[in-house]
MARBA-3410 file (N, C-alpha, C, O; in Angstrom, 1 decimal):
171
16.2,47.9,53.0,17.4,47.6,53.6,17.3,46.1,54.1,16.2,45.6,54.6 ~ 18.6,45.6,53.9,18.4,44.0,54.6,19.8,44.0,54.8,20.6,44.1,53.9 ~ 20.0,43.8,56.6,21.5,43.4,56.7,20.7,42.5,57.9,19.7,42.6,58.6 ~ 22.1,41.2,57.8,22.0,39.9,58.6,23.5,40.0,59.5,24.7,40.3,59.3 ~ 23.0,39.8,60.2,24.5,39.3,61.4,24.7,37.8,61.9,23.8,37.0,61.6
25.3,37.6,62.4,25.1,36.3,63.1,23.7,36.0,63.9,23.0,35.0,63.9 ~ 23.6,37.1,64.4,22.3,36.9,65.2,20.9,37.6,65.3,20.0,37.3,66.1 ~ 20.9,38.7,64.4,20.2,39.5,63.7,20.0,40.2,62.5,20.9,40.3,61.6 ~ 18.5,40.7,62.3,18.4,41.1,61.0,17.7,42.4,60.9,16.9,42.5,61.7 ~ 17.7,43.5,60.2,17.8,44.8,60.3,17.4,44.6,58.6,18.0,44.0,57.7
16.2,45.4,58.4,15.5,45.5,57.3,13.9,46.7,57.6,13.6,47.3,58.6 ~ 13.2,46.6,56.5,12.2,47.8,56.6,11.0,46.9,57.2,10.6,45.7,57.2 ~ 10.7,48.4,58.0,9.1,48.1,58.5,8.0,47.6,57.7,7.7,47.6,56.5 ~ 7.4,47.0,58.7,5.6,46.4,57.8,4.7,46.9,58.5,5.1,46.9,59.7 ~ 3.5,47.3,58.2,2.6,47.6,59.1,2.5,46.7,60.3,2.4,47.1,61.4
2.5,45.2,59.9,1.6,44.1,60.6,3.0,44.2,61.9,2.6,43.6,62.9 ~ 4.2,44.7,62.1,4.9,44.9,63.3,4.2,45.6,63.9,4.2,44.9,64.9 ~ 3.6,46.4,64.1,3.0,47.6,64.8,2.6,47.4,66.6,2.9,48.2,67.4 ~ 2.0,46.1,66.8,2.3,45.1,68.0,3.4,45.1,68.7,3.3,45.0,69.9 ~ 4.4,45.1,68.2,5.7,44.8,68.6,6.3,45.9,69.0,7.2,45.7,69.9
6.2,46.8,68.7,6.1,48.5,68.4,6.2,48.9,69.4,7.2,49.1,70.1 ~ 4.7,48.9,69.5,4.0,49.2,70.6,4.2,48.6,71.8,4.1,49.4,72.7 ~ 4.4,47.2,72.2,4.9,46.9,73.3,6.4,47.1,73.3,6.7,47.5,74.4 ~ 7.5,47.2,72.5,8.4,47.6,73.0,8.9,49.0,73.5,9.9,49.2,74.2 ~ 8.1,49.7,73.1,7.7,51.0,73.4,7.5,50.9,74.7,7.0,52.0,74.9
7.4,50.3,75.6,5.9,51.0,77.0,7.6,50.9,77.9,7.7,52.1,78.2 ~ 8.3,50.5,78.2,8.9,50.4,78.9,9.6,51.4,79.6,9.6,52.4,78.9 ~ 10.2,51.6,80.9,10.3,52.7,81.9,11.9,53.0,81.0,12.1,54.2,81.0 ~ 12.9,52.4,80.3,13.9,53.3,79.9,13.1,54.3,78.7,13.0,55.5,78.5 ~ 12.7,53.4,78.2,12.1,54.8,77.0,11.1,55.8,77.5,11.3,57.0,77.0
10.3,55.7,78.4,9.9,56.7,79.4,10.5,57.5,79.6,10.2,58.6,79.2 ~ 11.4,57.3,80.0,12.3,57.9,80.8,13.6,58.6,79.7,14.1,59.7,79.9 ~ 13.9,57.9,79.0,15.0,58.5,78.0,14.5,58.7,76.0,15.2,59.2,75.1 ~ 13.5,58.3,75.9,12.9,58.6,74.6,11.5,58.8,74.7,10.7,57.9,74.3 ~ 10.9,60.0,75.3,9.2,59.8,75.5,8.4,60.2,74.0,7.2,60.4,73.6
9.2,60.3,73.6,8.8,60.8,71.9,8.4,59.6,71.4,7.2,59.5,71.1 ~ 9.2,58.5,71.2,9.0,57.2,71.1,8.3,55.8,72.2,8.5,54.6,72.2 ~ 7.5,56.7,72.8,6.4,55.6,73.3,5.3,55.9,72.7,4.8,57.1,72.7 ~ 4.6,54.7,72.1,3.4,54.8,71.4,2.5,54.0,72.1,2.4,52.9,71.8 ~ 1.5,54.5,73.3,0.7,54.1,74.2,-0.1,53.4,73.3,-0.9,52.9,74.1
-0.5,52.9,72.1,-1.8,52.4,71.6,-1.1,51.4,70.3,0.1,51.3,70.4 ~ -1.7,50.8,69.4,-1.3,49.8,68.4,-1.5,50.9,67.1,-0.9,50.8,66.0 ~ -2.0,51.4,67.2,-3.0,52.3,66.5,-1.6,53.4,66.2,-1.1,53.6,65.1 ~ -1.4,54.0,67.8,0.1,54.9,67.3,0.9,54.6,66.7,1.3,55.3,65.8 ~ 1.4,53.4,67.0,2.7,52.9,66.2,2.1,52.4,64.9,3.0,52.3,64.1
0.8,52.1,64.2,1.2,51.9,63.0,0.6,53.1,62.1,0.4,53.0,60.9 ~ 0.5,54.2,62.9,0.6,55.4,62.4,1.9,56.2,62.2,2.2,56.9,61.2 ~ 2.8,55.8,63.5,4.5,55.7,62.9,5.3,55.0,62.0,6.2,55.5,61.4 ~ 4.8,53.8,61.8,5.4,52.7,60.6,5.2,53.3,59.7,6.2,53.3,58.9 ~ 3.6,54.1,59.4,3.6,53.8,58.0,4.6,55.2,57.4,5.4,55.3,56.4
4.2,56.1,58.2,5.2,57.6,58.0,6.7,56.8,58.0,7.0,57.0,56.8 ~ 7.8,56.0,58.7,8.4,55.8,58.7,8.4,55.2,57.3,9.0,55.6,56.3 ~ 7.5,54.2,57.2,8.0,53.6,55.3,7.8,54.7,54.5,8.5,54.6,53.5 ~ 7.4,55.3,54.5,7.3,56.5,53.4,8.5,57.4,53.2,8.6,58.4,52.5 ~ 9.4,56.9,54.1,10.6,57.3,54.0,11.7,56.8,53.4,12.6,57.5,53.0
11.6,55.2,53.1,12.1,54.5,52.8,12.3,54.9,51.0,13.4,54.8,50.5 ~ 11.3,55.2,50.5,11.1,55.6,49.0,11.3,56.9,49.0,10.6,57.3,48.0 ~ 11.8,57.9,49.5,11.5,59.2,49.5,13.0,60.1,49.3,13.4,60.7,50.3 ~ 13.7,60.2,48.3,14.9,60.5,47.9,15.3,61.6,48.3,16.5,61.6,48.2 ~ 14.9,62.7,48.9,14.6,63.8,48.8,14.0,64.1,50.4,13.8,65.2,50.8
13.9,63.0,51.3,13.7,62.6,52.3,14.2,63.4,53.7,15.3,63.0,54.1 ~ 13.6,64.4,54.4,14.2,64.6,55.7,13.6,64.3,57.2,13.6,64.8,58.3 ~ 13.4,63.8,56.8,13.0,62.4,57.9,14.0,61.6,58.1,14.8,61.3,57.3 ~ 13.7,60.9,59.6,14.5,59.7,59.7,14.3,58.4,58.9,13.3,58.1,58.2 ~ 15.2,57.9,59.0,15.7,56.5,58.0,15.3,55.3,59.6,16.2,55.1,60.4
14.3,55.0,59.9,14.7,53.6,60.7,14.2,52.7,60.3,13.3,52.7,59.5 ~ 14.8,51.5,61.0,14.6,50.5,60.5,14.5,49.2,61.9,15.3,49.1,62.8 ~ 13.6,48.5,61.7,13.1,46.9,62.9,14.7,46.5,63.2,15.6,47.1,62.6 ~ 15.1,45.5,64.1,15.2,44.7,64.3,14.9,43.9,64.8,14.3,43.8,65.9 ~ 15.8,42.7,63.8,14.3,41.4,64.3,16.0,40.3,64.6,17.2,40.3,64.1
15.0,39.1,65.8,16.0,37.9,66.0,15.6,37.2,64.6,14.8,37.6,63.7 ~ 16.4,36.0,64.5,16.1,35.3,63.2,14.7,34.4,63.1,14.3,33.6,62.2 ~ 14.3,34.6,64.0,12.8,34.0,64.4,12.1,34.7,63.9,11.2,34.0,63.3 ~ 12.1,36.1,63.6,11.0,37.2,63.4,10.8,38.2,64.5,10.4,39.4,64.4 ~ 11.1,37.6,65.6,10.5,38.8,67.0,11.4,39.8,66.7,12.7,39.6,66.6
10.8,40.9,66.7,11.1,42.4,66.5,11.4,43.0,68.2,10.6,43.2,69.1 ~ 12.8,43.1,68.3,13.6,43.5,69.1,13.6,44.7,69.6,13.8,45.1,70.8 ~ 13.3,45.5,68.5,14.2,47.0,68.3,14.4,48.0,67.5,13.3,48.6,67.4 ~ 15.2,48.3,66.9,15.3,49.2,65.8,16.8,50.1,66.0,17.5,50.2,67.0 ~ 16.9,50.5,64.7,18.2,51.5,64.7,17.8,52.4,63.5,17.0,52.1,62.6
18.5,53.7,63.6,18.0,54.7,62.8,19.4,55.6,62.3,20.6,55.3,62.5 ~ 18.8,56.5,61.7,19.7,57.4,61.2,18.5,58.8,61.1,17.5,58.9,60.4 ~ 18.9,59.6,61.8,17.9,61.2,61.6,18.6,62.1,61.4,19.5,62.3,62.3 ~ 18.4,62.9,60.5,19.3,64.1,60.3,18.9,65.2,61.0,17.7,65.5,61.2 ~ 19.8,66.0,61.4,20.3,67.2,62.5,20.2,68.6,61.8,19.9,68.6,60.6
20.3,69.4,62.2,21.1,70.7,61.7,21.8,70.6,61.1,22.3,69.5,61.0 ~ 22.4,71.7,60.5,24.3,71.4,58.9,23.9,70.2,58.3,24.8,69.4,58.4 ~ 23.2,69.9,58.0,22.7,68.4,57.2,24.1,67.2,57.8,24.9,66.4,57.2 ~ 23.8,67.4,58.8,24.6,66.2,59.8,23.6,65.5,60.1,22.5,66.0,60.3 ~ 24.1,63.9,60.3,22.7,62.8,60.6,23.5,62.4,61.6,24.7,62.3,61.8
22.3,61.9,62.7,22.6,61.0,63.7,22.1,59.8,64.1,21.0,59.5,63.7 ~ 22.7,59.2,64.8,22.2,57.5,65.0,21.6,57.2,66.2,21.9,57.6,67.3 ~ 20.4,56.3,66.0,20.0,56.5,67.4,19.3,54.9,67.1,19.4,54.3,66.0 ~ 18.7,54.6,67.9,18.6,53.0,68.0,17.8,52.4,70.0,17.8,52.9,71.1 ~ 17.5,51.6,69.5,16.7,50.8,70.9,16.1,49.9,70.6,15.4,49.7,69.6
16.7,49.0,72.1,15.9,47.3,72.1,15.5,46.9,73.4,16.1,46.7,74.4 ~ 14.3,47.0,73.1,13.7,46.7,74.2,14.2,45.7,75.6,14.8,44.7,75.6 ~ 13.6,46.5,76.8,14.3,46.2,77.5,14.4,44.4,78.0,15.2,43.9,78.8 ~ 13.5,43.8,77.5,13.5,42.1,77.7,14.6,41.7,77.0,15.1,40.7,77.5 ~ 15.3,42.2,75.9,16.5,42.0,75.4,18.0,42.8,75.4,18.8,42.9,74.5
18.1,43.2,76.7,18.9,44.1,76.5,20.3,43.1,77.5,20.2,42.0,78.0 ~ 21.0,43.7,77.4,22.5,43.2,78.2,22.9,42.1,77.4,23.4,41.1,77.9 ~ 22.6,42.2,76.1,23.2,41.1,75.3,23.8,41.1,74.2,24.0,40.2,73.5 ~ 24.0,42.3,74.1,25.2,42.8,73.4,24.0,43.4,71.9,24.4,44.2,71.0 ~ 22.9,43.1,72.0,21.9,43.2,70.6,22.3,44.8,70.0,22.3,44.9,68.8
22.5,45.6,70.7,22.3,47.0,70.3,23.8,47.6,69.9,23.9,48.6,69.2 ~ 24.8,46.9,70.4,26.0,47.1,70.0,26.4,46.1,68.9,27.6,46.2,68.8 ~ 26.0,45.4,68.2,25.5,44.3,66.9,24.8,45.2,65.7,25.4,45.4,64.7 ~ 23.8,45.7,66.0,22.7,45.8,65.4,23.7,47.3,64.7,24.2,47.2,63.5 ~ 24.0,48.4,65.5,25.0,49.6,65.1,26.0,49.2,64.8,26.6,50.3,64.7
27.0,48.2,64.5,27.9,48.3,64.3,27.6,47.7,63.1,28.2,48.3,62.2 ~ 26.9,46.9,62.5,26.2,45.8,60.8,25.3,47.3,60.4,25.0,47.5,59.3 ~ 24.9,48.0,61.4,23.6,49.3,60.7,24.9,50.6,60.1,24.9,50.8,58.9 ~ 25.8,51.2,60.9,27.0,52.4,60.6,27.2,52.0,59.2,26.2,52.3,58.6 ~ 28.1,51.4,58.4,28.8,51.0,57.2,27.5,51.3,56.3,27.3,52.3,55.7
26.8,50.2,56.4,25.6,50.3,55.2,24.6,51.9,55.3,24.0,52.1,54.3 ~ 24.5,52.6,56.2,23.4,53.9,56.3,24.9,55.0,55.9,24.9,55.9,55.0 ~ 25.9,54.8,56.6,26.8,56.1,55.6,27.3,55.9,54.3,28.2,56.6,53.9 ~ 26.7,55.0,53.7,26.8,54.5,52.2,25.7,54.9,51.8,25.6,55.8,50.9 ~ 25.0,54.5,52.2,23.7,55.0,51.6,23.2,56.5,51.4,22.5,57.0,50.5
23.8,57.0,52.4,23.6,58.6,52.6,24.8,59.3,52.1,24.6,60.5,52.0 ~ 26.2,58.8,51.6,27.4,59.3,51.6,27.3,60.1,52.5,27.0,61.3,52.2 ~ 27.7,59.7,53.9,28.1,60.3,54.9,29.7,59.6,55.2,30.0,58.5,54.9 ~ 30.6,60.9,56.0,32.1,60.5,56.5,32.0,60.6,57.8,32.7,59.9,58.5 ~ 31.2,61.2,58.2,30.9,61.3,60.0,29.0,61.3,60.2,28.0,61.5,59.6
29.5,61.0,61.0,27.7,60.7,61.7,27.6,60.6,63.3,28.6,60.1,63.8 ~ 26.8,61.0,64.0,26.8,61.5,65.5,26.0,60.3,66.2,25.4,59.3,65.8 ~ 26.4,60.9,67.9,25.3,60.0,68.7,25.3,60.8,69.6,26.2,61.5,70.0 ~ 23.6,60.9,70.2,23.6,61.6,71.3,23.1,61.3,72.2,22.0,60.8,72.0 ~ 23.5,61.3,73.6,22.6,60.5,74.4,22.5,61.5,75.7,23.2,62.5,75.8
21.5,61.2,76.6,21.2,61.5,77.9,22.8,60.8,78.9,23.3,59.7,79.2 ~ 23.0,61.9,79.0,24.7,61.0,80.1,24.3,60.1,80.8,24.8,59.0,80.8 ~ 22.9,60.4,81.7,22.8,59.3,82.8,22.5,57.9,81.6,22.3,56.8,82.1 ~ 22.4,57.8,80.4,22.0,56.8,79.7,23.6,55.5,80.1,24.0,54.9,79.1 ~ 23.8,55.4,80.6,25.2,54.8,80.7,25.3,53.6,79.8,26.5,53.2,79.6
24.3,53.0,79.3,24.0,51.5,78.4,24.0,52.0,77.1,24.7,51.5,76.2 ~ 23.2,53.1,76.8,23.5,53.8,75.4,24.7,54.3,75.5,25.2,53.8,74.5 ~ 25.7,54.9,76.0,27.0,55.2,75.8,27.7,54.5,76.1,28.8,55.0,75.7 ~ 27.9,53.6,76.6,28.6,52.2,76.2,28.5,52.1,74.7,29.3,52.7,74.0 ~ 27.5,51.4,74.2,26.9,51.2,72.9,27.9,52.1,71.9,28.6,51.7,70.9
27.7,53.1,72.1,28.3,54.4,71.0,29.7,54.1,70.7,30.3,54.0,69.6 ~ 30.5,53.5,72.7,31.7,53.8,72.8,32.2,52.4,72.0,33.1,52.5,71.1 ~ 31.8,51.4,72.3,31.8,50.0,71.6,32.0,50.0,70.1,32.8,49.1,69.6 ~ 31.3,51.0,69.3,31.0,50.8,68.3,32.3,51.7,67.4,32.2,52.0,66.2 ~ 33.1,51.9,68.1,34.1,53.2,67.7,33.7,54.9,67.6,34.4,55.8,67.1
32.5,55.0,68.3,32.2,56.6,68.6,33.5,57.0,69.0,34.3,56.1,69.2 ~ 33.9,58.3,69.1,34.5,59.1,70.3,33.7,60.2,70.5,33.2,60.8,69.6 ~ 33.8,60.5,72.4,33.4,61.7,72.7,33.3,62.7,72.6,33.5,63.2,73.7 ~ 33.2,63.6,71.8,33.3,65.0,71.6,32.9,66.0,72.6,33.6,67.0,72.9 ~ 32.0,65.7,73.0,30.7,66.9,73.7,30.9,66.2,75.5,31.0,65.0,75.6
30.8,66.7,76.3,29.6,66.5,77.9,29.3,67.4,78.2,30.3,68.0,78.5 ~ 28.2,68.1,78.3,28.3,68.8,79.0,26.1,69.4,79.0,25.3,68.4,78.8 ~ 25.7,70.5,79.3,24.6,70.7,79.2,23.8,71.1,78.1,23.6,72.3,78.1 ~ 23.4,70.5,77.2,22.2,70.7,75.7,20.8,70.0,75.6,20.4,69.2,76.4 ~ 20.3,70.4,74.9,19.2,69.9,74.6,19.1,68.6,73.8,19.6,68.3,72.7
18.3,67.8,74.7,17.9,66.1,74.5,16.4,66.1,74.9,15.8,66.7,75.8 ~ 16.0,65.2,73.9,14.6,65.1,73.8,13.3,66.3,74.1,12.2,66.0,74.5 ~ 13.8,67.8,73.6,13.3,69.0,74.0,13.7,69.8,75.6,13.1,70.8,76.1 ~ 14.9,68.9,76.2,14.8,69.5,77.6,16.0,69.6,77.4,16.6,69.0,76.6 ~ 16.4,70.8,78.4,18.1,70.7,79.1,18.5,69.9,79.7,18.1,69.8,80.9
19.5,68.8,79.3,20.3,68.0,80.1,21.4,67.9,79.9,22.0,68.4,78.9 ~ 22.1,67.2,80.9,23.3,66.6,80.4,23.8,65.5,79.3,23.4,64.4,79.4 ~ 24.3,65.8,78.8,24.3,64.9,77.6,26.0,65.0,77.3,26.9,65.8,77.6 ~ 26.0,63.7,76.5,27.2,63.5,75.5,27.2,63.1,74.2,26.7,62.0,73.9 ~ 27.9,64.0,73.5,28.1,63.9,72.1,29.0,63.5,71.5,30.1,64.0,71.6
28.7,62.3,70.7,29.7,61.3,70.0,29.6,61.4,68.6,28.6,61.6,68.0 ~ 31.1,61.4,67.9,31.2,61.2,66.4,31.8,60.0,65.6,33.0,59.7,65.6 ~ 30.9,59.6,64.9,32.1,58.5,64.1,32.4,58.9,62.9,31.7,59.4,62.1 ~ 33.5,58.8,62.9,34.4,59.4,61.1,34.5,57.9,60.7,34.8,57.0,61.4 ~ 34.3,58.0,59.3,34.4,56.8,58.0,35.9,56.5,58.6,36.6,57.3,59.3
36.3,55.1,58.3,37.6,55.1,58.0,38.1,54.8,57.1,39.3,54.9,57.0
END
């Protein structure tokens, strides 16, 4: 994958990110709202990369689809994904570290990532789910043309929470 925006670029992992990974990982939102995705060591994350590229070639693939993003410098921001669910429904999930956040990056990065990953997947709808208290991630969803479907109490990141469930239909 290679998509460019004005101010970003969204393409496949390399091992030699793994650095980047890993420090954008340590931060108290992902703590706190993705602990699945903190990789305390350099070592973890390029034990995640490499599983994640092997996804990349994998047709037949049920694993998630993610993918870096990087500024046009090369610094690796972030990432956005696509993982598939239950009923072979996929959903979108995405994060940028918090040194770059309130700048619109993550509502950019999903809105240049949606078009190209439900083409790729022939998908008409695709989901978002977030922790409610996440209020910056659902912005993000809502920005992007999500609508609400869901609030209420389900399971996020293996626990009971509150959560809201967003769908985007193709148009």
């Amino acid at each position: 994958m290679h998509i460019k925006t004005n101010r970003l670029i969204i393409t496949n992992f390399t091992l030699d990110m793994a650095q980047a990974v890993h420090q954008n990982s340590l931060d108290e939102d992902t703590r706190r709202f993705l602990p699945d995705e903190v990789f305390e060591t350099v070592d973890a994350a390029k034990e995640t990369i490499s599983y994640l590229m092997s996804q990349y070639e994998n047709s037949e693939s049920d694993g998630p689809l993610v993918y870096p993003v990087l500024l046009p410098n090369g610094t690796n921001i972030g990432y956005v994904q696509a993982v598939p669910t239950e009923n072979a429904a996929w959903e979108i999930g995405y994060h940028i570290a918090k040194q770059y956040t309130g700048k619109g990056y993550a509502t950019e990065a999903v809105t240049a990532f949606l078009p190209e990953i439900m083409k790729q997947l022939n998908l008409k709808t695709i989901y978002g789910i977030c922790d409610a208290e996440n209020i910056a991630s659902c912005k993000v969803l809502e920005k992007c043309g999500f609508k609400m479907e869901f609030e209420g109490q389900g399971v996020y990141q293996g626990k009971i929470r509150q959560i809201k469930k967003y769908i985007f239909k193709e148009r």
